[in-house]
C-alpha positions in Angstrom: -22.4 -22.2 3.4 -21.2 -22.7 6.9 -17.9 -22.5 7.5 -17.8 -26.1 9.2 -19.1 -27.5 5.6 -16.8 -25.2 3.7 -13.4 -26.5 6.1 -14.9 -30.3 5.4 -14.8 -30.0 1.5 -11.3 -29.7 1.4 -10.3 -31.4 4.4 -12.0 -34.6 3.6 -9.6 -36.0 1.2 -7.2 -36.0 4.5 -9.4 -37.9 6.7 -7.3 -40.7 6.6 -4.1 -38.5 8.2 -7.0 -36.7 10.9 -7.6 -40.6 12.1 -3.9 -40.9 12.6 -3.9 -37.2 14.6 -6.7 -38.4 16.7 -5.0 -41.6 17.7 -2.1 -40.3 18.6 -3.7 -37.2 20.5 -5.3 -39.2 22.4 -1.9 -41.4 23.2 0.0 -38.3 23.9 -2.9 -37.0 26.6 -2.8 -40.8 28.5 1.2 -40.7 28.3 1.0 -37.1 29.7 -1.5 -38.2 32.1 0.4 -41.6 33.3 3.9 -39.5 33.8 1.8 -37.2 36.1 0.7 -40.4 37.9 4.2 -42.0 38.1 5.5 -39.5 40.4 4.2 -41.6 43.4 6.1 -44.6 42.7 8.8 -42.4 41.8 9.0 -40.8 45.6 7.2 -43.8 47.2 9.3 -46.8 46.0 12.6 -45.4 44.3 13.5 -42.5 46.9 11.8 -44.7 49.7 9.8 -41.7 50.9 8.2 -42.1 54.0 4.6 -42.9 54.1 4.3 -39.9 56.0 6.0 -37.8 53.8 4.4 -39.8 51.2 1.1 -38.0 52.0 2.5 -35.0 51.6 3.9 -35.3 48.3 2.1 -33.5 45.3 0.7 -36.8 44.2 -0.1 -38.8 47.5 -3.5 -38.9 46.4 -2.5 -41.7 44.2 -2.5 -44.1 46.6 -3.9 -47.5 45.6 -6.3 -49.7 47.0 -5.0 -51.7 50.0 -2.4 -49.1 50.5 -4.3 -45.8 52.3 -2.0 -44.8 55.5 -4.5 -46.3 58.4 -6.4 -43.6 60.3 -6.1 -43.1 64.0 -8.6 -45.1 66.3 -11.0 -42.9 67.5 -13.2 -45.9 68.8 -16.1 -47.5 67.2 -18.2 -45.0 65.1 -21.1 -45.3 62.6 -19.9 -44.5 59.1 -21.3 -40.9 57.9 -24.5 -42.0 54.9 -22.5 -41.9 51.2 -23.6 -38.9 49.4 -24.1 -37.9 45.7 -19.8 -36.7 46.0 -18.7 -39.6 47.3 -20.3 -41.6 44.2 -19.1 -38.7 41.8 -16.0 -39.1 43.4 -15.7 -43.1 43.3 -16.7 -43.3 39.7 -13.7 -40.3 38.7 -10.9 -42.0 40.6 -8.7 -41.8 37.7 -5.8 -41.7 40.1 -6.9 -45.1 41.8 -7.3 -46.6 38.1 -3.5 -45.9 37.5 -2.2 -46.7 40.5 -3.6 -50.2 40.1 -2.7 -50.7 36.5 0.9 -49.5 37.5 0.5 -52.2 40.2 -0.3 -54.6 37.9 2.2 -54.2 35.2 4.8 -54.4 38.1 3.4 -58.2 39.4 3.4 -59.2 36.1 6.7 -58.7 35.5 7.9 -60.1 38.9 9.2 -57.0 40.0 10.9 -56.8 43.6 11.6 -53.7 45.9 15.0 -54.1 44.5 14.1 -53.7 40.8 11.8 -51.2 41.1 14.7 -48.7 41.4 15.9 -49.9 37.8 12.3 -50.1 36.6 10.6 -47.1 37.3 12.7 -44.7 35.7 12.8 -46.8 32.9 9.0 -47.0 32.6 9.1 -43.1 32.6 11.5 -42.8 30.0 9.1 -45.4 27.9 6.2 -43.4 28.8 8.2 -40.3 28.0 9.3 -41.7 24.7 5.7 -42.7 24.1 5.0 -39.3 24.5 7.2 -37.2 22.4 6.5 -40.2 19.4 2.7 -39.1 19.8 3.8 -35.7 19.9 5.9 -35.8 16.6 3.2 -38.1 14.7 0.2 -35.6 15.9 2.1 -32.8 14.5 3.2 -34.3 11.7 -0.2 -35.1 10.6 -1.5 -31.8 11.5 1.1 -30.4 9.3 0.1 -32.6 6.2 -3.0 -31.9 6.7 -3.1 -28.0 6.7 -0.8 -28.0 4.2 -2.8 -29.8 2.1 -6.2 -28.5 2.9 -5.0 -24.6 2.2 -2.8 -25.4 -0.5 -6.4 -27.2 -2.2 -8.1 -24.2 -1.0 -5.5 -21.6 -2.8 -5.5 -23.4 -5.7 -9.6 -23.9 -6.2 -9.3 -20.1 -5.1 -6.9 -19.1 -7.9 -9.1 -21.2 -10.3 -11.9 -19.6 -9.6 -10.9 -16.3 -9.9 -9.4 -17.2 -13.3 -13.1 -18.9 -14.3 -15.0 -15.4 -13.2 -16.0 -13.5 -16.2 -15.0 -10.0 -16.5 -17.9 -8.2 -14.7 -16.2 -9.9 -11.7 -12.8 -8.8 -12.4 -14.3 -5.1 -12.2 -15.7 -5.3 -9.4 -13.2 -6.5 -7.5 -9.7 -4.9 -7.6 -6.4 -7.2 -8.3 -4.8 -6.2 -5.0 -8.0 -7.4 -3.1 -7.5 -10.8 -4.8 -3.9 -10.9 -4.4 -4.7 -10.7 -0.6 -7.0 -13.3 -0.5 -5.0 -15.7 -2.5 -1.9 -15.1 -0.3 -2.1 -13.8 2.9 -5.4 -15.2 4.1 -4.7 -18.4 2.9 -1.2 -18.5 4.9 -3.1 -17.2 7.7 -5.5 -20.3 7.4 -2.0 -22.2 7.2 -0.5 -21.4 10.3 -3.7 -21.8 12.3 -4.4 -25.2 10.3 -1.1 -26.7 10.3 0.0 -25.5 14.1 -3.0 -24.0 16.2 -5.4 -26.6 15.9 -3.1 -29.3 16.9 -2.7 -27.3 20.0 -6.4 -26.5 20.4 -7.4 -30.7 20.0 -4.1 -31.8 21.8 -4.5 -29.5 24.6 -8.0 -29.9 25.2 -8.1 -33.8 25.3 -4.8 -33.5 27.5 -6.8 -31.0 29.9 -10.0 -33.4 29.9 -8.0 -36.3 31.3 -6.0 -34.0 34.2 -9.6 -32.5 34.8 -10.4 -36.0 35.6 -7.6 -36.4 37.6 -7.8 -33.1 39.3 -11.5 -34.5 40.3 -9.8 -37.5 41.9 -7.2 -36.3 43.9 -9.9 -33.9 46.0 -13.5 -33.6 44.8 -14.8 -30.8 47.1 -12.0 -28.3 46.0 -12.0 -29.4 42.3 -15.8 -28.2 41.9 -15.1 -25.2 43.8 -12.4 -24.3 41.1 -14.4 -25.5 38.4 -17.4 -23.2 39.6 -14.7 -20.5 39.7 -13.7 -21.1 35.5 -16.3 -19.4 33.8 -14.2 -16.3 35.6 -11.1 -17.5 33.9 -12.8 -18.5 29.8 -14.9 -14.9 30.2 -12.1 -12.9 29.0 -10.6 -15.8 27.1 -13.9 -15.5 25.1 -14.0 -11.7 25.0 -10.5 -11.5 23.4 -10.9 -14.1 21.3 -14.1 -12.5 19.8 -12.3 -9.5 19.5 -9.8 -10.4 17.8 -11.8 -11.5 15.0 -13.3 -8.2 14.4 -9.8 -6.4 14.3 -8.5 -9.2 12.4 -10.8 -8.6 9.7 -10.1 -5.0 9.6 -6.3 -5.8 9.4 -6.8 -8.0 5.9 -8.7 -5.3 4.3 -6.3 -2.7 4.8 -3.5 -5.3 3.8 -5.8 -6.0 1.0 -5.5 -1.6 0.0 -1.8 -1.7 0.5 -1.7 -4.9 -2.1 -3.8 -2.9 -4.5 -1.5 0.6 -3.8 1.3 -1.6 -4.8 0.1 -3.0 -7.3 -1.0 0.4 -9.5 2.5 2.1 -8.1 4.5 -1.4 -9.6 2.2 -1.3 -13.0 2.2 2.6 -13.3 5.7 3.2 -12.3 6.3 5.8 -16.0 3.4 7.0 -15.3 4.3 8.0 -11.7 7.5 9.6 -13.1 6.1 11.5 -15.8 3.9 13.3 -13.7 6.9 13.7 -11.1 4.7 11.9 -8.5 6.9 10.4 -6.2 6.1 12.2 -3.2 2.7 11.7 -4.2 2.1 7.9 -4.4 4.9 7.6 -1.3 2.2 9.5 0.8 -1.0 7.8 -0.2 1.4 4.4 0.7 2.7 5.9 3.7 -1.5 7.0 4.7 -2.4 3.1 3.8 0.4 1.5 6.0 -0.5 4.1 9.1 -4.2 2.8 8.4 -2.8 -0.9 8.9 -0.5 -0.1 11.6 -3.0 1.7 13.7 -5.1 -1.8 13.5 -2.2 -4.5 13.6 -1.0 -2.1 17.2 -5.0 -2.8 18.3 -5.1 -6.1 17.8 -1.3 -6.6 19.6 -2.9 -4.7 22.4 -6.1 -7.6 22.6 -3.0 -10.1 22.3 -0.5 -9.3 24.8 -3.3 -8.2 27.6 -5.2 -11.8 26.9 -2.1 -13.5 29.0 -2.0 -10.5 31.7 -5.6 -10.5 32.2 -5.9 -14.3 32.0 -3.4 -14.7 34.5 -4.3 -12.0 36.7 -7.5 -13.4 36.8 -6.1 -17.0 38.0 -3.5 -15.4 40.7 -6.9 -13.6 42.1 -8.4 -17.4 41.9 -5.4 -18.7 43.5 -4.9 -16.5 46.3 -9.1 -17.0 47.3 -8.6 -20.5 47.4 -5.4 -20.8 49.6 -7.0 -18.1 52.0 -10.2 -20.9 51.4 -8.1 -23.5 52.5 -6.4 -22.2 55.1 -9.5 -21.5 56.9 -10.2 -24.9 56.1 -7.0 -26.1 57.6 -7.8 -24.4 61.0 -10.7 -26.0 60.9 -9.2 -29.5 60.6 -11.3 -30.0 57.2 -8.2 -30.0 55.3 -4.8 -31.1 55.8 -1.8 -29.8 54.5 -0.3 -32.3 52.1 -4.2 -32.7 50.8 -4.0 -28.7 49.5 -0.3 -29.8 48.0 -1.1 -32.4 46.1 -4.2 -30.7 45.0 -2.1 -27.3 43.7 0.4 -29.8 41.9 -3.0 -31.3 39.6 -3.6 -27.4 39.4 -0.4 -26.2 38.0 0.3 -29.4 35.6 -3.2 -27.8 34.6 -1.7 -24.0 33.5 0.2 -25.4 30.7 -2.9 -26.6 28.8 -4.9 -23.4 29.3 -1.8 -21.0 28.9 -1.6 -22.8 25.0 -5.5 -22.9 24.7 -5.2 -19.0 25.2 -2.9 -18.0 22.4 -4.1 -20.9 20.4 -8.0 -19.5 20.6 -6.5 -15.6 19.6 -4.9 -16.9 16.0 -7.3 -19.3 15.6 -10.2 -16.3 15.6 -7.8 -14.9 13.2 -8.0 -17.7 11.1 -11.8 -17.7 10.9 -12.2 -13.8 9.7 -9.8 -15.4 6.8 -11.8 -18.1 6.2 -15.3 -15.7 6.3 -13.3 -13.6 3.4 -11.9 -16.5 1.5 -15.1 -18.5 1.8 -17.2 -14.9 0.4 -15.0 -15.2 -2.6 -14.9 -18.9 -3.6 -19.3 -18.6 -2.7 -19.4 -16.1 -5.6 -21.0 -17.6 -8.4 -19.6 -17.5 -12.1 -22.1 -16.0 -14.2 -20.4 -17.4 -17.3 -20.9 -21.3 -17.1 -21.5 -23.7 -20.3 -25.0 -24.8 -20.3 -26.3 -28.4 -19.7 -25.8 -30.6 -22.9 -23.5 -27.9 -24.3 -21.9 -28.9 -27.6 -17.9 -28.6 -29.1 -17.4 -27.0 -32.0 -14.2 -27.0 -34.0 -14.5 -24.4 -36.7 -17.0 -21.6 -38.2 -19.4 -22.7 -40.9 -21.2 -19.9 -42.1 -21.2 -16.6 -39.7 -21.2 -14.6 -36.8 -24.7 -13.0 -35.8 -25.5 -10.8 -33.1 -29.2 -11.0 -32.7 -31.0 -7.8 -30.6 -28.0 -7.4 -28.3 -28.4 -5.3 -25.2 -25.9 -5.1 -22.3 -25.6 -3.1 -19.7 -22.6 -1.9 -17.0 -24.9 -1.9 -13.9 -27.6 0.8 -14.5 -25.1 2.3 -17.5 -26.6 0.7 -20.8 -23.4 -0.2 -23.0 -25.5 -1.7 -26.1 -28.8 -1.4 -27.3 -30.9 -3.7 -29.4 -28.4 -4.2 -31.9 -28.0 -6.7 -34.9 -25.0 -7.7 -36.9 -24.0 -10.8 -39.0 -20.7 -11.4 -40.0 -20.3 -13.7 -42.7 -17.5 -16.3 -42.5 -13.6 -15.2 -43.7 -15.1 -11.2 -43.7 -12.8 -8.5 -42.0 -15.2 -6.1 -40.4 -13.8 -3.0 -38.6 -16.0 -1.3 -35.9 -15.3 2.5 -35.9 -17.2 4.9 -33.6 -16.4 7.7 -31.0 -14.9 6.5 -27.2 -17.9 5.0 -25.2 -19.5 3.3 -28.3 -19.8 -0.1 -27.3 -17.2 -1.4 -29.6 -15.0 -3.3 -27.4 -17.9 -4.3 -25.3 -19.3 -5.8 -28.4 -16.4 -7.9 -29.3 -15.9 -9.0 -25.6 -19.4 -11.0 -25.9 -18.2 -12.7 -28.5 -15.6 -15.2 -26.6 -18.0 -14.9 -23.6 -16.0 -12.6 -21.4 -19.7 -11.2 -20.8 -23.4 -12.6 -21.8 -25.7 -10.2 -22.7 -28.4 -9.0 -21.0 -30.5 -9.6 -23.9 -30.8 -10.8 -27.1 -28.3 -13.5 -28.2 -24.4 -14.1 -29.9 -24.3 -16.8 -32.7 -22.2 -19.4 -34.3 -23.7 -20.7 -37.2 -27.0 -20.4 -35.5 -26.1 -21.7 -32.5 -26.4 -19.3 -29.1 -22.8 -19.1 -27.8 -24.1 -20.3 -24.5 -25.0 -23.9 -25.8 -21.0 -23.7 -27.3 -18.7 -24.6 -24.5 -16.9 -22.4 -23.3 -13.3 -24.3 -23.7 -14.0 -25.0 -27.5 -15.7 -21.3 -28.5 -11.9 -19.5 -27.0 -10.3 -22.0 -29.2 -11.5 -20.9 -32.3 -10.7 -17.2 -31.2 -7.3 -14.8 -31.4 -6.9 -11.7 -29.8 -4.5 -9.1 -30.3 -5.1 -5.7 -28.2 -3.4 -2.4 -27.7 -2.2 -3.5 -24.1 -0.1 -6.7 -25.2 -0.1 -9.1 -22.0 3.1 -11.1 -22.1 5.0 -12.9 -19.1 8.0 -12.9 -17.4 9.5 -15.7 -19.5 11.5 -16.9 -22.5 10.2 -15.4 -25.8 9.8 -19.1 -26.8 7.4 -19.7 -24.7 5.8 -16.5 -24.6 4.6 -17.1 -28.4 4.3 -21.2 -27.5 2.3 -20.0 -24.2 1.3 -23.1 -23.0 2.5 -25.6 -25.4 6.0 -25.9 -24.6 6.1 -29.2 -26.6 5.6 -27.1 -29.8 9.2 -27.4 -31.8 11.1 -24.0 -32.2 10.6 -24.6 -36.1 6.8 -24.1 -35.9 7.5 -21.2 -33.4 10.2 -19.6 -35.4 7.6 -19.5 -38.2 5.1 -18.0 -36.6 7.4 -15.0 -35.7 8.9 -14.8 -38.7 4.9 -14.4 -40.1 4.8 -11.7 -37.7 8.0 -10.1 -38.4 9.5 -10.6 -35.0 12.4 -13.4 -36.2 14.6 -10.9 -36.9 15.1 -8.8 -33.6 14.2 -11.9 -31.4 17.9 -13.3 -32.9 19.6 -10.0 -32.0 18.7 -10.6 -28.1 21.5 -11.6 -26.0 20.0 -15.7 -25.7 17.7 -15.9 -29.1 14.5 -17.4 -28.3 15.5 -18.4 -24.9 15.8 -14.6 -23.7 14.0 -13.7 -20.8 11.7 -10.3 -21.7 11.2 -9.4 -18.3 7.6 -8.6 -16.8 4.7 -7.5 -19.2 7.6 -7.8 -21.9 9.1 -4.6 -20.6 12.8 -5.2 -22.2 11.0 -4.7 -25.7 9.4 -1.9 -27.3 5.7 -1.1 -27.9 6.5 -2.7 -31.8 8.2 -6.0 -30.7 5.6 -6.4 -27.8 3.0 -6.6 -30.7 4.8 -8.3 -33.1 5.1 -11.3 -30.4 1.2 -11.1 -29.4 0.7 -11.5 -33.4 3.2 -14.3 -33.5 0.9 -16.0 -30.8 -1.8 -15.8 -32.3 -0.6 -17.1 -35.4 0.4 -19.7 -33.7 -2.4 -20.6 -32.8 -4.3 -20.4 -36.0 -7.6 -19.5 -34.7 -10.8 -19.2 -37.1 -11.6 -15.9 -35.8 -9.8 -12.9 -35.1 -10.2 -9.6 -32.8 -7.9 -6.7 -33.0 -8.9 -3.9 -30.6 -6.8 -0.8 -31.0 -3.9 -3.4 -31.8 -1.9 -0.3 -33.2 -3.0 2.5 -31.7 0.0 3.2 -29.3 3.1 2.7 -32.1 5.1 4.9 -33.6 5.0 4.9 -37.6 7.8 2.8 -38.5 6.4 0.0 -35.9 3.0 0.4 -37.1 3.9 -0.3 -40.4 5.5 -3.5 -39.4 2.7 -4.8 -37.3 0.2 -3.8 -40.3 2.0 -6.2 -42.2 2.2 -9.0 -39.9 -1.8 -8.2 -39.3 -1.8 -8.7 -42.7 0.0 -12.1 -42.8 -2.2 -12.6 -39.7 -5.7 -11.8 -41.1 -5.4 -14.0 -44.4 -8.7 -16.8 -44.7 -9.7 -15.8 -40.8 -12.9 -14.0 -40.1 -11.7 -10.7 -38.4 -13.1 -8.0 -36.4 -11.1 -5.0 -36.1 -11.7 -2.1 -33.9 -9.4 1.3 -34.9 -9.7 4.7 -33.8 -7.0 5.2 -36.8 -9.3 5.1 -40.0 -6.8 4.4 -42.2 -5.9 0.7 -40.6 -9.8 -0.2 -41.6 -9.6 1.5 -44.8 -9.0 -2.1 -46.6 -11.4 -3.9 -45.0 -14.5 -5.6 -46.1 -17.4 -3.8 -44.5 -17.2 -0.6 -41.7 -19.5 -0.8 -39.1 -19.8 2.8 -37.5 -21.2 2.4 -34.1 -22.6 5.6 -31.5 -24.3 4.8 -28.2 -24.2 1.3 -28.6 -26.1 1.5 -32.0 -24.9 0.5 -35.2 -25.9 3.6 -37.6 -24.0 3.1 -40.7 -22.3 0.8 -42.1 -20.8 -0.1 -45.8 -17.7 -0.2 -47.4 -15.4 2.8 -47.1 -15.6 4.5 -50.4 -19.5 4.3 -50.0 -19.5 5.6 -46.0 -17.5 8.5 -48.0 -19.9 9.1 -50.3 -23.0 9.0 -47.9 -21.6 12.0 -46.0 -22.9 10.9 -42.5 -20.7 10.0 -39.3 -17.6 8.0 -40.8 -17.3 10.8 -43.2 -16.9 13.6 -40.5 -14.7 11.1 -38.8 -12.7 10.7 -41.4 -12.5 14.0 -41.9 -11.2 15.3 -38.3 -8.4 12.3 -39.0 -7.3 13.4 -42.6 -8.2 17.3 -43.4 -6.5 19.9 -41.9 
């Protein structure tokens, strides 16, 4: 997708504000235009200039028709053939076309010579007025409308990440998306909401003083426009790059975000291992990385204005030595090259803005490329077409010749189990079994890459996707909680639940008690991941959630592999509470939290190769028995 047609889906809903931007753009460039033209009058018929002097003035090309100073007599002479510049010129006399309009607005209101002194400065500060109204309305618009667009685009980015499956996930780190959510998107922002008011605004203001620049003295206007492509070269080259180093600059922001991220998440670990001075450095080697590239790109920024301007002093000084030839010559007059270098520095302005305004704009674009890579990313976890609800499980749970695969690293192989409906089956097995990959196809965080998952006979992928999670609790050995109340930690999402039906729910997983010891009850903050409880309470509130929620089917992976004994025999119980009429996979590397339940599936290299109750595995002698074994004999 081009990035034209990615900007327009999200910038279309705010077409309506872009027509009110356009109109009052274009108001702001005539104002702009018409005070430039109003300093005739202003020096002509306020300050009574002299005709004379008049002609000398920086706009005494703007005199109207009927109003040219007379030439001298020089006797009768044939007028010189019109050429192709004198048409070109004729049909660009923007200056004439004001002048007369001015003219006109002052007979219509029966203006005399002594009026005009009253009225004229009035009819600048209405045009002035005018002016900074358009200004405030362009801006304002400009402003709604990148604040809009990139707050749609942040949100359909955050979406999407959320709706990516977890292959995605691994293959691209948190601090990578963190960047992309935030600080492209505010870079899109600034450029948005600011920049590209000045790039439109500008440019239509510097089309119409073009225009006049054309009419106040043709022959040195196309000299100067000949000149320009001198003056956008290196306007172009920076711009372009800046771009480049732009990009650069978002991926190592995009390092530091994920280097802050692991230090923030990992901090115990970082202390255990006494690596402070460690981590600092690999930080302090990730901001030199970014420094070294944000002090390039200030280098392209501050020498674009040098280099710009240098280039239009060099301009400027060859066309005053131009026109001072010219002068000598008597095919120029002086107040002719005054009123010429007025239209050229009202001019600067315009381009200076265009300048900076095209630097963060190619800024803007390398965060657009990234954000634009991202959201083009398909999900490879979407409900089918004509994909049905379901609301509960009937008979089982069958994997059907399951294969999946991490890239070239085959995780599962061929494998078939069917788990009846209310059965509590624990999957045991050495590290790099398959076992949590197995349970992770059953709420479709993968697919697999062969063979197929069903619900009563019904291939997961014609379930959708929002009604197969319902019927599914998790509990795992890294508890995810948030940075909120414990009420609506184990509500999460349902805030309009009662506190009776929560308190319930702890109480079933043994967490009532210590929640009412906190400082505010079930209104106390637990901090981020839950880190003002321990490993125990953690768990006991992930169980209380899930009870809440009264899910069908159940997965516990490892969901008390990290406790100490006294904890453990807490959440056992509340797993018991929590198991009761639900059909339950458990994975355990402790054999004697599977001990009780209904069948053992014993899983090695992504095969399943015994399975049975536990006195029977015993009995067989194979694997589970020499797992058992290392766990319980010394």
């Amino acid at each position: 997708m081009s990035l034209s047609r990615f900007l327009l889906r999200f910038v279309r809903p705010y077409m309506g504000w872009a027509l009110v931007a356009v109109l009052a753009i274009v108001t702001y460039a005539i104002t702009s235009t018409m005070l430039v033209a109003l300093i005739k009058p202003i020096f002509g018929e306020v300050l009574l200039a002299d005709h004379t002097v008049l002609q000398g003035s920086p706009l005494g090309g703007l005199v109207g028709e009927g109003e040219s100073a007379e030439a001298p007599e020089t006797g009768e002479e044939a007028p010189e053939p019109e050429t192709w510049l004198d048409r070109l010129s004729r049909s660009l006399d923007l200056a004439s076309l004001l002048d007369r309009g001015y003219q006109s607005v002052k007979s219509r209101l029966n203006i005399d010579e002594d009026e005009v002194v009253l009225f004229v400065p009035l009819l600048f500060i209405a045009l002035f007025l005018v002016r900074a109204g358009s200004n405030f309305l362009s801006g304002y618009s400009f402003q709604h409308i990148g604040l809009g667009t990139t707050t749609d685009i942040r949100n359909a980015l955050y979406r999407h990440v959320l709706d990516q499956s977890s292959r995605f996930h691994a293959e691209h780190p948190s601090g990578e998306l963190m960047a992309r959510v935030i600080n492209d998107v505010s870079m899109m922002q600034n450029a948005v909401s600011n920049r590209l008011l000045d790039l439109i605004q500008q440019s239509v203001t510097l089309v119409f003083l073009v225009i006049l620049l054309l009419s106040t003295d043709l022959k040195l206007a196309l000299l100067c426009l000949v000149a320009a492509p001198a003056l956008v070269y290196p306007i172009v080259r920076f711009g372009k790059g800046m771009r480049r180093i732009s990009h650069r600059s978002q991926e190592r922001m995009a390092d530091l975000a994920e280097l802050l991220s692991e230090g923030v998440r990992g901090h115990r670990v970082v202390k255990a291992f006494g690596m402070e001075d460690f981590e600092d450095q690999r930080f302090r080697e990730a901001t030199g990385r970014h420094l070294r590239v944000n002090l390039r790109a200030q280098t392209l920024a501050n020498l674009s204005s040098p280099v710009v301007e240098s280039v239009a002093v060099v301009g400027a000084s060859a066309l005053l030595i131009y026109a001072g030839l010219e002068i000598r010559e008597g095919s120029l007059t002086a107040p002719d090259l005054v009123r010429f270098l007025t239209n050229l520095i009202v001019m600067y302005d315009p381009i200076r803005k265009l300048n900076k305004t095209n630097l963060i704009l190619q800024e803007a674009l390398a965060a657009v490329q990234r954000v634009a890579r991202v959201l083009a990313i398909p999900s490879d976890i979407q409900d089918r077409p004509g994909a049905r609800s379901v609301t509960r499980v009937e008979r089982s749970i069958a994997f059907e010749g399951v294969s999946f695969s991490y890239g070239e690293k085959p995780v599962l192989r061929d494998l078939d189990l069917e788990i009846r409906r209310g059965e509590i089956v624990a999957l045991v097995g050495p590290s790099g079994a398959g076992k949590t990959t197995l349970v992770n196809l059953l709420p479709r965080f993968f697919d697999p890459d062969r063979g197929r998952v069903a619900l009563d006979g019904v291939d997961l992928r014609d379930i959708t996707l929002k009604s197969l999670r319902s019927l599914i609790g998790i509990v795992t050995q890294e508890t995810v909680l948030f940075n909120d109340t414990v009420r609506n930690n184990i509500a999460y999402g349902r805030a309009d639940l009662p506190l009776e039906e929560v308190r319930k729910a702890a109480e079933a997983a043994y967490a009532d008690e210590f929640i009412l010891e906190t400082s505010r009850g079930y209104e106390s903050v637990i901090g981020e991941g839950g880190m003002r409880l321990s490993g125990g309470q953690r768990q006991r509130l992930a169980i209380a959630r899930a009870l809440l929620k009264n899910p069908p089917i159940l997965i516990l992976d490892e969901a008390t592999s990290q406790l100490d004994s006294e904890s453990e025999a807490l959440v056992q119980r509340a797993l018991g509470n929590l198991m009761q009429g639900r059909t339950t996979l458990v994975i355990a590397h402790r054999l004697a939290t599977v001990t009780r339940a209904d069948r053992i599936v014993v899983m090695e290299g992504g095969r399943i190769i015994e399975e049975g109750a536990h006195g029977v595995l015993l009995e067989k002698g194979g694997v589970y028995k020499r797992l058992y074994d290392l766990q319980f004999k010394v």
